[in-house]
PATIVEX-275228 format. One record per residue: x, y, z of N, C-alpha, C in turn. Coordinates in steps of 0.1 Angstrom, whole numbers, plus 5000, padded with zeros to 4 digits. Layout:
! residues N
XYZXYZXYZ/...
This chain:
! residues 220
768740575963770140515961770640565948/770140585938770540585925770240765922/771540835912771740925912771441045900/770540925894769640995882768141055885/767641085876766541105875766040995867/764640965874763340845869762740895861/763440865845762440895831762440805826/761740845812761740765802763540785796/763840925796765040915787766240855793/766040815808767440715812767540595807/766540575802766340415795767140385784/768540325779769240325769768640235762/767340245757766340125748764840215739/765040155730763740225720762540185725/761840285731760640265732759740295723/760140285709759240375701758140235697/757740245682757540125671756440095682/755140125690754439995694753140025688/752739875692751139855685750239945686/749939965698749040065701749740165711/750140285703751240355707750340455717/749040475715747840595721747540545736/748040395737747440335749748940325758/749640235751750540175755751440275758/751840345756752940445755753140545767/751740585772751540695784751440625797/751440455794750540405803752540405806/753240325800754740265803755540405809/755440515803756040635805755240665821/753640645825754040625837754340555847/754640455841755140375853756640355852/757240425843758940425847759340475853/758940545866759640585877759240495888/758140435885758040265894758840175893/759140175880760140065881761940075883/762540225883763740235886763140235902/762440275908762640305923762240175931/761340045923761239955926762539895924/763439905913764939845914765639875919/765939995927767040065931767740015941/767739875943768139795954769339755948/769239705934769939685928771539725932/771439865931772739965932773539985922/772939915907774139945897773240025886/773640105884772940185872772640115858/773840035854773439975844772939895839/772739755851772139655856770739695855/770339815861768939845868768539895849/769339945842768339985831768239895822/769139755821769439605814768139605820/767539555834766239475839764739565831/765139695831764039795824763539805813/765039765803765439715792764139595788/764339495794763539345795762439375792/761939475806760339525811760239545792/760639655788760339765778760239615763/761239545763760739425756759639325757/759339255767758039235773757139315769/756739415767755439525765755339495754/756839505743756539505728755539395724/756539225730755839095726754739065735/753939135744752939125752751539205739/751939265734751139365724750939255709/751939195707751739125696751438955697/751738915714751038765720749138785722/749338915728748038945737747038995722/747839065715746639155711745939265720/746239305727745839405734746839515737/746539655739747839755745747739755759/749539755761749439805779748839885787/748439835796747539885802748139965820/749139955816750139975833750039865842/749739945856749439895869748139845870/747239915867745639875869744939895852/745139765845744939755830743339775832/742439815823741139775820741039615814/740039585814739539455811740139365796/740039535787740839495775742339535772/742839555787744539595785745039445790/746239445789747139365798748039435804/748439385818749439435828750639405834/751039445845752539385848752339355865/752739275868752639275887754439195888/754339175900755739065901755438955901/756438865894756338715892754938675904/754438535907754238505913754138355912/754438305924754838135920754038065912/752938035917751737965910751538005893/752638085891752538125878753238025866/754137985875755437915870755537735879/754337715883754437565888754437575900/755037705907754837615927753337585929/753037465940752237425945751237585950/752337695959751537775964751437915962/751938055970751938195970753438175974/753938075982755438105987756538075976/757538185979759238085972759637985982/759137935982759837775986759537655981/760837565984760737475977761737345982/761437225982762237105991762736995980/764637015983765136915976765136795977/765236705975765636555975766236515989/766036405990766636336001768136285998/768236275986770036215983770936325976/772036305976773236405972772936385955/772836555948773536555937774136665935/774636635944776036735946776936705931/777136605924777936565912777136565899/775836625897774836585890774536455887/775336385894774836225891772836195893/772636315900771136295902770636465901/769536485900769436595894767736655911/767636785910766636805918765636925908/764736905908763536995896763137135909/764337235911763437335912762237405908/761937405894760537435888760537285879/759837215879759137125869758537145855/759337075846759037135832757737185835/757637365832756037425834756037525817/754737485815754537505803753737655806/753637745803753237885800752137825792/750637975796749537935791749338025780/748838045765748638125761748538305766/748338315779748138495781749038475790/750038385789751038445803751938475797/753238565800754538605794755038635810/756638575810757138615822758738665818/759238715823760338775825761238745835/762538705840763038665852764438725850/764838845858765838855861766738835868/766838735878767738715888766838615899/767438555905767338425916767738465931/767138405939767538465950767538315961/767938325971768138225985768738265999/767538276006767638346018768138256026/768338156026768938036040770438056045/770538076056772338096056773037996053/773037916053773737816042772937726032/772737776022771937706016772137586009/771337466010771637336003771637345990/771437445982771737455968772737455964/773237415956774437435951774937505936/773837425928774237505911772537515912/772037575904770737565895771337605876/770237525874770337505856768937525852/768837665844767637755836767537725822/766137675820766337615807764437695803/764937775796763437885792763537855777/762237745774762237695760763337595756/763437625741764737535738765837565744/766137695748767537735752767637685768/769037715768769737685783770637715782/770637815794771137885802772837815805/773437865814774637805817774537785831/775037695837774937645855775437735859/774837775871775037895877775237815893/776637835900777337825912776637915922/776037885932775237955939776037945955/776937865957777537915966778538035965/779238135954779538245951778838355957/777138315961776838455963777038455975/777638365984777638385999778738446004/779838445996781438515998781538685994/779938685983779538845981779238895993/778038815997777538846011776238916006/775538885993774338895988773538755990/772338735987771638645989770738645974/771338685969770738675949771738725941/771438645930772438755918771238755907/771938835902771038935889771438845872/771038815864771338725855771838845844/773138835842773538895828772838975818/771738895812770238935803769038905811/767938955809766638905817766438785806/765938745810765138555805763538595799/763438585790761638615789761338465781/760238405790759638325787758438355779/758138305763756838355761755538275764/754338285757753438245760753638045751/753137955757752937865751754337785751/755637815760756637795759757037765777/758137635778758437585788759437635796/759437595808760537635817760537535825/762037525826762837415837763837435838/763737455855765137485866765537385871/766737315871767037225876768237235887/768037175897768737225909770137085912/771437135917772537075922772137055940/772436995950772437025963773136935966/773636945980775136885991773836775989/775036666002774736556002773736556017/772636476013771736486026771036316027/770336326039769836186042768536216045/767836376047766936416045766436516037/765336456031765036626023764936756029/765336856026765636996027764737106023/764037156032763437296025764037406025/764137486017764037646016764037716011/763737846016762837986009763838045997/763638005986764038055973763538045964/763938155954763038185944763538305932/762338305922762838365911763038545916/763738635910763338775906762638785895/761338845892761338875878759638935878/758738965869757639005867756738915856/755538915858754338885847753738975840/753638905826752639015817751538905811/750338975818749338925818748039015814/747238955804745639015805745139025816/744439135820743539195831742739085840/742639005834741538885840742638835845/743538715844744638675851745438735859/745738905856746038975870745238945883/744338905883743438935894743138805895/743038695892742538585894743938525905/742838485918743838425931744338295928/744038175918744838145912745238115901/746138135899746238185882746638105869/747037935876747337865864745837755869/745737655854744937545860745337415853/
């Protein structure tokens, strides 16, 4: 889809300055053509190198959380790596993006619904989140509200993406949560008399030491 070429130099971001520049450096340079071609769904060039952008920040504060250098795709024991988000990372019960609101309307925020539950990040996790997604053709969501640490985000209208005729939007900046630090999504939905499931969820990636890549479940 996209009408560049997959380098390092499309990246309008310093890659220079890292910790362990002998490790980290060849490992990131090869995987940037994974990650424009993993984005290129996207469709906007500038958006896709904003999200790259993030990745390339993440590596920095992963080097100086972790103490360790990047390690790519498949880190050694003493690297850390990158895979895509995964729920259990960030509080869901399981492997799925789903998730069931409330039985009553807060459609007015007079009542509020906890898409993620204040979840506290463990020392070797770092995550990154760029964009939200909801696959339901009408979905009972309404707003969600992102609150990564002290800050928060601004309410985001999620029936908008339906008149795009997308089923996600992409967030302005990526969000990086660091290690030791909370997150809480708080959800708006119509008015119902029963609770509501459905399949949604974050966009975004983990940066994790080699042992937590691989472990089937990953918080405790």
């Amino acid at each position: 889809m996209m009408p560049w070429n997959w380098t390092v130099g499309a990246v309008n971001h310093n890659l220079g300055n890292f910790k362990y520049p002998e490790v980290t450096t060849p490992n990131l340079t090869n995987m940037m053509p994974w990650f424009f071609n993993n984005l290129d769904w996207i469709g906007n060039e500038a958006i896709t190198e904003k999200v790259v952008a993030g990745i390339v920040d993440c590596i920095h504060l992963g080097e100086e959380k972790f103490d360790q250098p990047f390690g790519g795709f498949v880190p050694k024991s003493s690297h850390f790596g990158i895979a895509p988000l995964r729920p259990r990372l960030i509080g869901f019960p399981d492997n799925r993006w789903i998730w069931t609101s409330g039985s009553s309307s807060s459609s007015a925020w007079s009542a509020e619904d906890k898409f993620v539950t204040s979840h506290g990040l463990l020392q070797d996790e770092l995550v990154m989140l760029y964009g939200y997604y909801n696959l339901e053709p009408v979905p009972n969501t309404l707003e969600i509200w992102i609150q990564p640490g002290a800050a928060k985000m601004s309410i985001w209208n999620i029936e908008a993406m339906r008149a795009s005729g997308k089923p996600y939007f992409i967030f302005p900046e990526p969000v990086i949560i660091e290690p030791r630090s909370q997150i809480t999504i708080l959800a708006s939905c119509r008015a119902l008399v029963t609770a509501t499931v459905e399949e949604a969820g974050l966009l975004g990636y983990q940066f994790t030491p080699n042992a937590k890549l691989i472990t089937k479940v990953p918080t405790t």
